[in-house]
DRENZAKOL-630896 format. One line per field, with one value per atom (N, C-alpha, C, O): residue in three letters; atom name; x, y, z. Coordinates in nm, 4 decimals, padded with zeros to 6 digits, always signed. Last residue first. Layout:
N
code <- c(ALA,...)
site <- c(CA,...)
east <- c(X,...)
north <- c(Y,...)
up <- c(Z,...)
This chain:
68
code <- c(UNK,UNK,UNK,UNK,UNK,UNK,UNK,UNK,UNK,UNK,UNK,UNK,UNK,UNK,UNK,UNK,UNK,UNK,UNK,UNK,UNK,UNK,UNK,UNK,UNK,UNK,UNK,UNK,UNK,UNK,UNK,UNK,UNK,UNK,UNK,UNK,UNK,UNK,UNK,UNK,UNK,UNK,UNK,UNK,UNK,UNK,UNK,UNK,UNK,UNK,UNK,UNK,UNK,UNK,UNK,UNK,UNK,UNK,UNK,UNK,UNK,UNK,UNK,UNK,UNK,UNK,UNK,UNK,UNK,UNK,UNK,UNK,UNK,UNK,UNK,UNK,UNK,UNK,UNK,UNK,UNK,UNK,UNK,UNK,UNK,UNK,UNK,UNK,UNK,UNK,UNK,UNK,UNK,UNK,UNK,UNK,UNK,UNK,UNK,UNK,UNK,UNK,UNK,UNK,UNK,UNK,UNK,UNK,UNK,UNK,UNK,UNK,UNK,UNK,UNK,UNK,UNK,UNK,UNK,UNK,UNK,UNK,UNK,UNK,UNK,UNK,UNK,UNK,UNK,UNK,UNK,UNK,UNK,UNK,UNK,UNK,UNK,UNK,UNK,UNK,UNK,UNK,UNK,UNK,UNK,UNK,UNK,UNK,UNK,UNK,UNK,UNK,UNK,UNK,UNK,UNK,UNK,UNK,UNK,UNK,UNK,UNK,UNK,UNK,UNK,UNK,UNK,UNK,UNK,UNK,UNK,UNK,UNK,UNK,UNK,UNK,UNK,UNK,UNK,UNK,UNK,UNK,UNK,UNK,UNK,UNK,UNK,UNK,UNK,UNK,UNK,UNK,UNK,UNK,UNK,UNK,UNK,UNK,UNK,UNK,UNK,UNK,UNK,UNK,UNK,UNK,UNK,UNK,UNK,UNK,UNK,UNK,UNK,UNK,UNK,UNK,UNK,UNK,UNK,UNK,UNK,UNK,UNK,UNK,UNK,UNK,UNK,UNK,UNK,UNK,UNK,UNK,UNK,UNK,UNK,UNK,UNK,UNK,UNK,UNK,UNK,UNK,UNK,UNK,UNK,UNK,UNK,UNK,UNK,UNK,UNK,UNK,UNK,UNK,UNK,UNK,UNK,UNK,UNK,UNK,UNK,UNK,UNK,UNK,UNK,UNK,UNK,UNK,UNK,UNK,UNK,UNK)
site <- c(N,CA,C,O,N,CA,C,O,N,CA,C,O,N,CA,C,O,N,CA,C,O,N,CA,C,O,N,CA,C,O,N,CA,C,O,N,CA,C,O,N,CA,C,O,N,CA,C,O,N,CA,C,O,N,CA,C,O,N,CA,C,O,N,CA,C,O,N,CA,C,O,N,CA,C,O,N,CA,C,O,N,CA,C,O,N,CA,C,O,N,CA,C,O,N,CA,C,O,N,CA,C,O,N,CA,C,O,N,CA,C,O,N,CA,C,O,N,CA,C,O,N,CA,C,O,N,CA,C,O,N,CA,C,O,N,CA,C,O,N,CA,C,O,N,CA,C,O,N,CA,C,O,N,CA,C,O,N,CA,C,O,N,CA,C,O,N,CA,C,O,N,CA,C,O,N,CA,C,O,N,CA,C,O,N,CA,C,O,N,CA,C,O,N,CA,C,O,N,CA,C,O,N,CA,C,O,N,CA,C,O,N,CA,C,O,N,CA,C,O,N,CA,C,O,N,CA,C,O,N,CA,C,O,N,CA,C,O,N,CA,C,O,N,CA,C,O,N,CA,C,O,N,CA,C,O,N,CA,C,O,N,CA,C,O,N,CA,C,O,N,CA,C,O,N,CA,C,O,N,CA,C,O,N,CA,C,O,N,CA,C,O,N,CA,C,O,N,CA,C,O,N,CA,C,O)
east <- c(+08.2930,+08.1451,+08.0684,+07.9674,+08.4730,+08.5035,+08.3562,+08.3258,+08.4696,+08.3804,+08.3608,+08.2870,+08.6266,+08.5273,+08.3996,+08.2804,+08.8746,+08.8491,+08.6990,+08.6507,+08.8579,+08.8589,+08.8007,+08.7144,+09.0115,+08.8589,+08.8480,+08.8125,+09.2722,+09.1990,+09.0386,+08.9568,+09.3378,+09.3586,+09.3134,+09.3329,+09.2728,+09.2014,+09.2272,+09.1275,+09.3110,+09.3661,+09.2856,+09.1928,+09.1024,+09.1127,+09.2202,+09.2072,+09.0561,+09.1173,+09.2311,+09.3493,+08.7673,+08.8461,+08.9700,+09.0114,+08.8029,+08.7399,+08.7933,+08.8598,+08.9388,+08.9481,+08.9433,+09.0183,+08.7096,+08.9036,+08.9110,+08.8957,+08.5210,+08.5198,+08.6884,+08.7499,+08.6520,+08.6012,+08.5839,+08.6161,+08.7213,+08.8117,+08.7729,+08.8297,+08.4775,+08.5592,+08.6503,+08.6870,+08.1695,+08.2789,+08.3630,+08.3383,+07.8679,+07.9670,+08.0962,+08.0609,+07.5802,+07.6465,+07.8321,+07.9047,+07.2717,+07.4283,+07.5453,+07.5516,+07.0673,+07.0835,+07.2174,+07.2394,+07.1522,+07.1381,+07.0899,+07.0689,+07.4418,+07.3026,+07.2438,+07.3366,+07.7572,+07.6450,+07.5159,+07.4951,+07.9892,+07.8482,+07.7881,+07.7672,+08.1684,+08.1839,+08.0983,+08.0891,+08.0848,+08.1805,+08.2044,+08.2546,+07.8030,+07.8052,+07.9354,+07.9437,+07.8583,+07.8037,+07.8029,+07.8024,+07.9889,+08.1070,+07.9905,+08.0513,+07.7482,+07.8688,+07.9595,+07.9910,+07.6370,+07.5446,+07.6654,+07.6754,+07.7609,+07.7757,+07.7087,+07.7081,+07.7486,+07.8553,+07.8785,+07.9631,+07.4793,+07.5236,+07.6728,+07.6927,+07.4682,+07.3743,+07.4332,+07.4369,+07.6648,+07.7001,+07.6273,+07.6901,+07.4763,+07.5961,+07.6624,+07.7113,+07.2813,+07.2599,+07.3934,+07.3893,+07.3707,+07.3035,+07.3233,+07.3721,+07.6958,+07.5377,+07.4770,+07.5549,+08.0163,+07.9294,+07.8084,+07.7947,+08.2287,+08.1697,+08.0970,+08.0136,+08.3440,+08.3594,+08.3572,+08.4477,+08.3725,+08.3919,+08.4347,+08.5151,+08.0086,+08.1524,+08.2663,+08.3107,+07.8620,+07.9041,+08.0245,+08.1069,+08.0083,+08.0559,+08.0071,+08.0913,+07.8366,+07.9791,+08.0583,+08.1390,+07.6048,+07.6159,+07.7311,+07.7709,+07.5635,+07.5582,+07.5771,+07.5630,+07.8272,+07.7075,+07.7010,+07.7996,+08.0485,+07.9827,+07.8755,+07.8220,+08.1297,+08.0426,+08.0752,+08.1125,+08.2188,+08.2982,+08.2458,+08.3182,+08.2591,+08.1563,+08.2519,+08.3593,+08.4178,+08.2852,+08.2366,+08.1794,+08.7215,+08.6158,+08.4998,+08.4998,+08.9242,+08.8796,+08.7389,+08.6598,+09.2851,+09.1168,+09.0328,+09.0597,+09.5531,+09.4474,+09.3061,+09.2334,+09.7589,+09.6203,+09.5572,+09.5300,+10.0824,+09.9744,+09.8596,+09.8697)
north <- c(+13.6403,+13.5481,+13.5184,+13.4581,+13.7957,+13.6712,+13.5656,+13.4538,+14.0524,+14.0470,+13.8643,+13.8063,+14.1244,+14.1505,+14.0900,+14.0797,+14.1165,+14.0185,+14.0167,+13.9166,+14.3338,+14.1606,+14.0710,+13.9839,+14.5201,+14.5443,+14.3952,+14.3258,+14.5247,+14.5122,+14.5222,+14.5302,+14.4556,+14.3596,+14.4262,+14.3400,+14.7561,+14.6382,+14.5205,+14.4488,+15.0426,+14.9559,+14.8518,+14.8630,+15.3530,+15.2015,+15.1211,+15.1701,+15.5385,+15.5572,+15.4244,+15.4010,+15.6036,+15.5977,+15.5692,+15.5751,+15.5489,+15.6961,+15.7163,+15.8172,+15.3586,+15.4387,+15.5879,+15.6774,+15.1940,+15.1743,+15.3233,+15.4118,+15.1991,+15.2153,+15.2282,+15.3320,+15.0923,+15.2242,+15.3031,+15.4186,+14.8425,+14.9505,+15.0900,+15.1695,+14.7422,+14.7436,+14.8300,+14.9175,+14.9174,+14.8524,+14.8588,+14.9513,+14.9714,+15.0727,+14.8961,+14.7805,+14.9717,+14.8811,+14.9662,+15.0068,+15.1426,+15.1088,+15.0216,+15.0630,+15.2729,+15.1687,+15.0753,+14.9560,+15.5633,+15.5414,+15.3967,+15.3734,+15.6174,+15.5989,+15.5594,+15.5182,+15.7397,+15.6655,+15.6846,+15.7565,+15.9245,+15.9497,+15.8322,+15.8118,+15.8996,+15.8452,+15.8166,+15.7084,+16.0920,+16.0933,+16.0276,+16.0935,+15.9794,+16.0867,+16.0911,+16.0967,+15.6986,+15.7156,+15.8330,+15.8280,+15.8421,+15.7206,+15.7271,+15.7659,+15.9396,+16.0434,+15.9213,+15.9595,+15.7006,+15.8095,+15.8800,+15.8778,+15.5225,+15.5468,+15.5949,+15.5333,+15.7682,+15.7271,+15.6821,+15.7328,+15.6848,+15.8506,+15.8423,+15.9039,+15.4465,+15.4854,+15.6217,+15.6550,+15.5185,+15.4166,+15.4202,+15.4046,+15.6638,+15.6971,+15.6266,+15.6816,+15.4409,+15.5850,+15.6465,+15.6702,+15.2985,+15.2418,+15.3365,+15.3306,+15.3775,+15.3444,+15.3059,+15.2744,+15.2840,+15.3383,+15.3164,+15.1940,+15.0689,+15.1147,+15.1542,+15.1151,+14.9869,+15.1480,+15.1380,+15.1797,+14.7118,+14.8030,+14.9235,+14.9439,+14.7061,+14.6193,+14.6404,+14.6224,+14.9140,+14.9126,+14.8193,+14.8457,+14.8568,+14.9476,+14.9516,+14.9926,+14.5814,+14.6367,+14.7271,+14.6961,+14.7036,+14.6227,+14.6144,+14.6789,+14.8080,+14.9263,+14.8340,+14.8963,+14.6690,+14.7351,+14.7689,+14.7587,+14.6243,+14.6809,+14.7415,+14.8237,+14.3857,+14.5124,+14.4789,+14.3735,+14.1460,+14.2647,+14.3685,+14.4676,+13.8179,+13.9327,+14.0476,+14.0550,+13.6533,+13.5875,+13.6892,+13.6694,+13.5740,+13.6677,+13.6148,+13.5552,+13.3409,+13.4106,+13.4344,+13.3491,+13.2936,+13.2997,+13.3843,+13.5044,+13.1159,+13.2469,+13.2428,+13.1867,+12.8562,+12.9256,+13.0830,+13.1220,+12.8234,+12.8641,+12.9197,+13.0134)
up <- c(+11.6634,+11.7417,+11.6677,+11.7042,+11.5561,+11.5093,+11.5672,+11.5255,+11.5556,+11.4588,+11.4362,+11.3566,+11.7768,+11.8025,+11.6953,+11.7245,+11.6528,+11.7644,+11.8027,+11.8556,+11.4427,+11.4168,+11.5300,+11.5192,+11.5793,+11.5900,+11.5274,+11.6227,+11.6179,+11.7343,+11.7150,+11.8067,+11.3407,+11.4125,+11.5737,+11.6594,+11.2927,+11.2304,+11.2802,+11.2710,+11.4686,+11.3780,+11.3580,+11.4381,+11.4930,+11.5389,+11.4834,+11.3712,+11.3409,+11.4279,+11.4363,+11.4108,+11.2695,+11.4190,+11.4211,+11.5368,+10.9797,+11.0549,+11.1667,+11.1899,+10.9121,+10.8962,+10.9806,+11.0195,+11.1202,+11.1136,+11.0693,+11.1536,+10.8950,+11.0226,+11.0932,+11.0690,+10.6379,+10.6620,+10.8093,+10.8371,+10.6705,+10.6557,+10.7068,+10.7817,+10.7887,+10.8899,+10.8273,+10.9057,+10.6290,+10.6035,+10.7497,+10.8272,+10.6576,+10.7089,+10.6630,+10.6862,+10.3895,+10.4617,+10.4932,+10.4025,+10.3295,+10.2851,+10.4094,+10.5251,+10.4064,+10.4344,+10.3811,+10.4019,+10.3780,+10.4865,+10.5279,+10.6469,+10.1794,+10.1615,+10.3283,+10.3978,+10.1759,+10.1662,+10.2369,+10.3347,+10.1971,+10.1125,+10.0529,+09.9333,+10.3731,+10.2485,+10.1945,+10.1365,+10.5691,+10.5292,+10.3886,+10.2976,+10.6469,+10.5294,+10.5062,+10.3835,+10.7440,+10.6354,+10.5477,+10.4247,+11.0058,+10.9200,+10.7658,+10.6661,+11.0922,+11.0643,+10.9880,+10.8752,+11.1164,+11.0930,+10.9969,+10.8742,+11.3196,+11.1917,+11.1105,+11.0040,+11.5291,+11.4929,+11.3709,+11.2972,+11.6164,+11.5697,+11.4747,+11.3700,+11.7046,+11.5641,+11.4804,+11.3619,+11.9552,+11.8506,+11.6928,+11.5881,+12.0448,+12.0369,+11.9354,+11.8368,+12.1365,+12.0646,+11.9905,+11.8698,+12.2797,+12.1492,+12.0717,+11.9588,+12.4572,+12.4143,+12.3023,+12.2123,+12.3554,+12.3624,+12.4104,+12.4128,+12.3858,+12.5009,+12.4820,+12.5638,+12.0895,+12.2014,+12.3370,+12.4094,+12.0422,+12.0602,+12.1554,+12.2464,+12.1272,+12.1763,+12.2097,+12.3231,+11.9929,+12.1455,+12.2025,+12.2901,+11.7502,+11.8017,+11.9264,+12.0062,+11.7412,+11.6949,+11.7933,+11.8810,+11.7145,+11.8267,+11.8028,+11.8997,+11.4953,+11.5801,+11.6960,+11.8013,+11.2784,+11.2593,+11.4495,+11.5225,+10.9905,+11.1130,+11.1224,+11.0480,+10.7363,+10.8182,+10.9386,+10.9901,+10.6947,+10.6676,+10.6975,+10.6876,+10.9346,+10.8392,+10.7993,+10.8589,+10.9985,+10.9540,+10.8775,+10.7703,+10.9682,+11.0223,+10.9281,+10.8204,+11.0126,+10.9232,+10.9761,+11.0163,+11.1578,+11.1978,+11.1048,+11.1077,+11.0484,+11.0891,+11.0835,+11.0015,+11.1438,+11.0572,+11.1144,+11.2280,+11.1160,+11.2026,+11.1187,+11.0395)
């Protein structure tokens, strides 16, 4: 059986409304706080580990989201 290979390794703020549910806002705030945690830069790119990480989330439920 083949596996489905994700198109991208970021997240970004349309992501996390997917995702979450959040608002726009909520979602900007989010990786706002996922960026200073691992002291990046404010155009620096949020990783799916990283995101995962922070929330929580496991990685085979956030994938499904990254595959469009």
């Amino acid at each position: 059986m083949q596996q489905k290979v994700p198109t991208r390794i970021v997240i970004y703020a349309k992501d996390v409304i997917n995702i979450t549910g959040r608002k726009e806002r909520s979602a900007w705030k989010l990786l706002a706080q996922i960026r200073k945690k691992y002291n990046k830069q404010k155009g620096q790119f949020i990783t799916v580990d990283e995101f995962c990480e922070f929330t929580g989330i496991k990685e085979e439920r956030v994938m499904p989201f990254l595959l469009n």
